[in-house]
C-alpha positions in Angstrom: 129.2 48.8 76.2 131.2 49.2 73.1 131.3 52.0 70.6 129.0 51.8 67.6 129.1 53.9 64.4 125.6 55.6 63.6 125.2 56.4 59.5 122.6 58.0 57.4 123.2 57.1 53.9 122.2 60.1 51.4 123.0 60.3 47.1 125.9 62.5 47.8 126.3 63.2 52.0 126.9 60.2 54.7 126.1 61.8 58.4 128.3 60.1 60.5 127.6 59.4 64.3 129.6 57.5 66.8 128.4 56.5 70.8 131.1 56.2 73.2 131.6 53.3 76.0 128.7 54.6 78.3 125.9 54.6 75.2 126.2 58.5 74.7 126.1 59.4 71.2 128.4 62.1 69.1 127.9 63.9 66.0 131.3 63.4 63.9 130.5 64.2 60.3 128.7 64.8 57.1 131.2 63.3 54.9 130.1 64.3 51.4 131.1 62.7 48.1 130.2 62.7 44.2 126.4 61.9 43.6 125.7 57.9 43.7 129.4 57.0 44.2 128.9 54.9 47.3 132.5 53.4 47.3 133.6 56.4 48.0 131.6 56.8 51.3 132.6 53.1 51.8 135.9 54.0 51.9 135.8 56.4 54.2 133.6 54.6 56.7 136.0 51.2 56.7 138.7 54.0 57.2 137.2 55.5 59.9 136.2 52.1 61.5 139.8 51.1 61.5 140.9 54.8 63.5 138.3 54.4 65.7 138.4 50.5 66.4 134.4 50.1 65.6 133.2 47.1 64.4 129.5 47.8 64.8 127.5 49.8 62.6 123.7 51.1 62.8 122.6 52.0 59.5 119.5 53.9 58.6 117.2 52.4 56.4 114.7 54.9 54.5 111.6 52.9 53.9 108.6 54.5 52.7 105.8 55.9 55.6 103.9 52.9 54.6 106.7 50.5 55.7 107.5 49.7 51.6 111.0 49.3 50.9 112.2 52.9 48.8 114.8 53.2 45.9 117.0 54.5 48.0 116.5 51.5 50.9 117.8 49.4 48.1 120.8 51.7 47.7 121.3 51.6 51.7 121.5 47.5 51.1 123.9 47.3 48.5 126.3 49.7 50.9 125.6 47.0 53.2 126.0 44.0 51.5 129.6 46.0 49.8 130.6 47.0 53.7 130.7 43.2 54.9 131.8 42.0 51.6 135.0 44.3 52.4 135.0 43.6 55.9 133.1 40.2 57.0 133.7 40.9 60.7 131.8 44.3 60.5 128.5 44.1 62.6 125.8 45.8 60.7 121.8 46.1 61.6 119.7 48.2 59.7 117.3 50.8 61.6 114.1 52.3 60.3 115.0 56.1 60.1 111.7 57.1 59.0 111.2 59.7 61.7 114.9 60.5 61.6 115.1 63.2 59.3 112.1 65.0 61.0 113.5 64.5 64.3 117.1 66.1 63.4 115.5 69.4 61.4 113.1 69.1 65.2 116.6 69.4 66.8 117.5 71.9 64.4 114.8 74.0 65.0 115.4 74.1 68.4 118.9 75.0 68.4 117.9 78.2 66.2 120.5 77.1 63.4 120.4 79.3 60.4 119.4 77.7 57.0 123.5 77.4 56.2 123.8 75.6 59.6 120.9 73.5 59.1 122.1 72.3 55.7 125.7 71.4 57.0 124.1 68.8 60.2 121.0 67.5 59.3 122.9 64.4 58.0 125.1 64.5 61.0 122.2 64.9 63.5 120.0 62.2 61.8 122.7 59.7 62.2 122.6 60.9 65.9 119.1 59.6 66.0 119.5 56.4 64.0 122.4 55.0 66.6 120.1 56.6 69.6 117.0 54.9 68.3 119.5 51.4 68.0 121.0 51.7 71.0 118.1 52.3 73.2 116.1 49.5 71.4 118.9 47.0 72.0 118.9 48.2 75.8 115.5 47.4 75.8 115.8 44.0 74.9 118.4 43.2 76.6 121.3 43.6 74.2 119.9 41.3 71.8 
């Protein structure tokens, strides 16, 4: 299996996951920037990509509990579209992450973070669950 980069796409934090050759996945960051300037974040992730020799990326895509598409799911598909504009060999697929959010303050919970230590991973731990949730669904179908 090849490493994959997990991202959860905020207005001004990016949590930043990353599996390693056997499908376990690794918190690395919440890389925060100035509110709504996505090429910053952008910058950083083709950076990182490059250092880590990634070239597949499982983005979280924030759709609405209904299934609607949200202001900020169009944001997530701009960074997208501006990620493979920079880099066309990039490998990008966009994963619901509607659950992610309460899944990482779940695993919050039950590590007894503090409100401080909560605020500092909830990006990084919901980009945890947005590459777990695409890795085990391509296992599932047979790496497709």
């Amino acid at each position: 299996m090849k490493k994959i980069l997990g991202l959860d796409l905020g207005t001004t934090t990016l949590g930043i996951a990353q599996s390693d050759i056997l499908g376990f996945v690794h918190g690395v960051e919440t890389f925060r920037f100035p509110k709504n300037q996505y090429i910053v974040a952008r910058q950083h992730i083709l950076k990182l990509l490059e250092d880590l020799d990634i070239n597949e990326i499982a983005l979280g895509l924030p759709l609405h509990l209904s299934g609607q598409m949200s202001e900020m799911a169009n944001n997530v598909i701009r960074f997208k579209d501006d990620l493979l504009a920079a880099n066309p060999k990039l490998e990008i697929s966009l994963v619901d992450e509607r659950l992610s959010s309460v899944s990482a303050h779940d695993t919050i919970s039950a590590r007894g973070m503090n409100h401080d230590q909560r605020k500092q991973n909830v990006d990084k731990i919901a980009a945890c669950v947005i590459l777990d949730t695409y890795i085990r669904t391509k296992e599932f179908n047979h790496g497709k």
